[in-house]
TORKOL-4160 file (C-alpha; in steps of 0.2 Angstrom, whole numbers, padded with zeros to 4 digits, m for minus):
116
<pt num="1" X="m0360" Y="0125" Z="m0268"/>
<pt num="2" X="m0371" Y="0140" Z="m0264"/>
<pt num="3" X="m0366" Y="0150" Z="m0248"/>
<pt num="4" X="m0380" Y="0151" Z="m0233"/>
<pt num="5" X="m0382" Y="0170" Z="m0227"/>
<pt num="6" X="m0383" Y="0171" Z="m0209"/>
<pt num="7" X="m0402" Y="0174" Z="m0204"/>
<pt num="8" X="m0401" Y="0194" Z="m0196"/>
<pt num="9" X="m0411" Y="0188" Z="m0181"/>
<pt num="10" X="m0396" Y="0177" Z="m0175"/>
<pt num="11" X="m0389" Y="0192" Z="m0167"/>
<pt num="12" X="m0405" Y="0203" Z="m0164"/>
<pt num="13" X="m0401" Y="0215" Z="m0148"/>
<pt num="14" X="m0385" Y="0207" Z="m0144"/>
<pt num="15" X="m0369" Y="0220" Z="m0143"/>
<pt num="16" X="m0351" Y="0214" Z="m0148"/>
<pt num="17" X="m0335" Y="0224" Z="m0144"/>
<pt num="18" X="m0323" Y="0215" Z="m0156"/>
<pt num="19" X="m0301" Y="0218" Z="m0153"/>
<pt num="20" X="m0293" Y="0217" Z="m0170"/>
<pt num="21" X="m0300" Y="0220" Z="m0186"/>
<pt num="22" X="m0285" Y="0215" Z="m0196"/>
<pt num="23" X="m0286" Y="0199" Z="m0208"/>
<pt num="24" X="m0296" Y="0188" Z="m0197"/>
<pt num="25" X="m0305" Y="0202" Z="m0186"/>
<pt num="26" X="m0312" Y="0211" Z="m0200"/>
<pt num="27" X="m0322" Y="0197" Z="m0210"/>
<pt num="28" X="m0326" Y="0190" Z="m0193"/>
<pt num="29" X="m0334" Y="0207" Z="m0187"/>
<pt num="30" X="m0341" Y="0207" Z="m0203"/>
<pt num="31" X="m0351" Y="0191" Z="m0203"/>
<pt num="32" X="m0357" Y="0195" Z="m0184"/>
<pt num="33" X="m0364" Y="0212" Z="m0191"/>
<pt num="34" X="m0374" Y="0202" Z="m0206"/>
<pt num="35" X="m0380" Y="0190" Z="m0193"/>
<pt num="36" X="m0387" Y="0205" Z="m0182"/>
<pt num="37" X="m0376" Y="0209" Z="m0170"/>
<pt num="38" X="m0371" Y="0227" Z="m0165"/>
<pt num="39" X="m0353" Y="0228" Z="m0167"/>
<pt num="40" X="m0339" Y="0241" Z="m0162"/>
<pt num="41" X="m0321" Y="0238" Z="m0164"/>
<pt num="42" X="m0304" Y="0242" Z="m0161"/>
<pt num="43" X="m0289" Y="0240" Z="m0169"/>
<pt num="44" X="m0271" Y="0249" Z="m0167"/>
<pt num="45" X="m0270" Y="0253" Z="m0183"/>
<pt num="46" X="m0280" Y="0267" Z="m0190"/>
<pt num="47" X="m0281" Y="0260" Z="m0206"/>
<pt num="48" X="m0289" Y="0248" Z="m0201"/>
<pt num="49" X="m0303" Y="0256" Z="m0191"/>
<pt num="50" X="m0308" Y="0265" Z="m0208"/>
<pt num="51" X="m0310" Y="0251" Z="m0215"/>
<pt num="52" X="m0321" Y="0241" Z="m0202"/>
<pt num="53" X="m0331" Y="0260" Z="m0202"/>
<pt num="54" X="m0332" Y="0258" Z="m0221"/>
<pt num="55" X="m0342" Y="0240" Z="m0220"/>
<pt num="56" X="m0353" Y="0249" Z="m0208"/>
<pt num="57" X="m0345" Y="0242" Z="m0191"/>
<pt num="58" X="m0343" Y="0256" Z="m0177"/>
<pt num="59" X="m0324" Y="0260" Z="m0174"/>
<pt num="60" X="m0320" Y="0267" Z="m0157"/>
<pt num="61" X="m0304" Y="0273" Z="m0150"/>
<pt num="62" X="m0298" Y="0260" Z="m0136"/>
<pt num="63" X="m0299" Y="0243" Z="m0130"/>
<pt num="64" X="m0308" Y="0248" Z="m0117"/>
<pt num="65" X="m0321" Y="0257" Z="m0125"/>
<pt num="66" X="m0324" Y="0240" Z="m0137"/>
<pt num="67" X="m0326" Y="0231" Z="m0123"/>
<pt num="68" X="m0337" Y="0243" Z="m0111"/>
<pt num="69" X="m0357" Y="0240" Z="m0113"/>
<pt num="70" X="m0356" Y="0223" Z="m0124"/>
<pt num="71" X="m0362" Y="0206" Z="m0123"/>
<pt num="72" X="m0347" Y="0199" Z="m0129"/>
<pt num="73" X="m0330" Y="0205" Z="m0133"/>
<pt num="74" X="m0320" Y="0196" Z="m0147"/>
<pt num="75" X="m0299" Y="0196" Z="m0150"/>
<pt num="76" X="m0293" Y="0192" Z="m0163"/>
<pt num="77" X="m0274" Y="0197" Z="m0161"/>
<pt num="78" X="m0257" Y="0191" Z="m0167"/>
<pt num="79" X="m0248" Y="0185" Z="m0153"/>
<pt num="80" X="m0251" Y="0180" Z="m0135"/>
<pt num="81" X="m0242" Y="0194" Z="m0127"/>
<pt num="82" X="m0256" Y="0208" Z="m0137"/>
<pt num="83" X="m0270" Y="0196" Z="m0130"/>
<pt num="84" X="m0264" Y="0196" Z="m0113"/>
<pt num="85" X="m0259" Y="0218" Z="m0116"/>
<pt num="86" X="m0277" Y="0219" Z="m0120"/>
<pt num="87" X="m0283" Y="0210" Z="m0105"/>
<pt num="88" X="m0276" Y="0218" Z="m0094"/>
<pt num="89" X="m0276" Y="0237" Z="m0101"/>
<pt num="90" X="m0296" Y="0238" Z="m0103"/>
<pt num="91" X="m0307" Y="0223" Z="m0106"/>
<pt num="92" X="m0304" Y="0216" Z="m0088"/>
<pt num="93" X="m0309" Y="0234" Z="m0080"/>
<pt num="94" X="m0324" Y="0240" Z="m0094"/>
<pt num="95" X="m0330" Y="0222" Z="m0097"/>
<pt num="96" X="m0348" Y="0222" Z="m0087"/>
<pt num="97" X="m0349" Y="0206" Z="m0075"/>
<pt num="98" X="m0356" Y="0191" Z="m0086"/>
<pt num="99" X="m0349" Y="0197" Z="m0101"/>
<pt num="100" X="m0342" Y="0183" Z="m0114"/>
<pt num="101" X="m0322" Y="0186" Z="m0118"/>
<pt num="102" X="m0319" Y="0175" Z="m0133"/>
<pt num="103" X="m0300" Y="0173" Z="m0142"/>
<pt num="104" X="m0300" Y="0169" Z="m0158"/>
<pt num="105" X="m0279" Y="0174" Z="m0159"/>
<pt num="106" X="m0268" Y="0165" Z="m0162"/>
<pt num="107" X="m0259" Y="0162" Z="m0147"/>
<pt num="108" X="m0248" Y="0147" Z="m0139"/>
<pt num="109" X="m0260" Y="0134" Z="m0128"/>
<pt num="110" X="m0252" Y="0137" Z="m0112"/>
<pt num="111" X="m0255" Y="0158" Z="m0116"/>
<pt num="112" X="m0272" Y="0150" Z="m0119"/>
<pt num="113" X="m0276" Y="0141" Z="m0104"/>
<pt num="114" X="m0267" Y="0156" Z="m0093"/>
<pt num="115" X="m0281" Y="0168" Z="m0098"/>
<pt num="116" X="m0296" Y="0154" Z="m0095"/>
C-alpha cells in the first residue's frame, strides 16, 4: 500500500513548540513540519536537538522557549514525572492563553488525568 503525504496546507501559519524529540518526538515533529506546521523543539539531550535541526526543525534551548509564541505545544516524554517537570518549569508560564497542551508520553492515567 502506497503511503498518503500530508497535504502542506494542513499546517499553514500554524506554530508548534514540540518537548522531546527522541524516538517518538522526532518523527512526530517531523510529520507536523511536512504537513506545514512551524516547528521548534526541545530535547535534554543535545544530540538530539542536531538531529531535529538536521531534518530542518528549529532547536531552541529550553522548555520554555518551545513552548513561548506557539499554537500548540506537544510532549512527548518518557515518564509522568518529566511531563509533570516540564509543566511546571516552563510551558505553564510561557505558554500564551489558548494555547493547546497536548501529551503524547507515555505516562500512567492517573498522571494523565492530574494534568487535564
Amino acid at each position: 500500500m502506497a503511503q498518503r503525504a500530508f497535504s502542506t496546507s494542513v499546517g499553514a501559519g500554524k506554530s508548534v513548540g514540540f518537548i522531546g524529540l527522541g524516538c517518538m518526538g522526532l518523527p512526530m515533529s517531523k510529520n507536523l513540519k511536512a504537513a506545514g506546521f512551524n516547528v521548534k523543539g526541545y530535547d535534554i539531550m543535545p544530540e538530539a536537538r542536531q538531529e531535529a535541526t538536521n531534518e530542518g526543525i528549529t532547536a531552541v534551548n529550553s522548555i520554555a522557549e518551545a513552548a513561548s509564541d506557539v499554537d500548540y505545544v506537544v510532549t512527548a516524554l518518557p515518564k509522568t514525572e518529566h511531563v509533570e517537570e516540564a509543566l511546571k518549569s516552563g510551558i505553564f508560564s510561557s505558554a500564551r492563553q489558548g494555547t493547546l497542551i497536548c501529551d503524547v508520553s507515555t505516562i500512567d492515567p492517573e498522571g494523565a488525568k492530574r494534568f487535564y
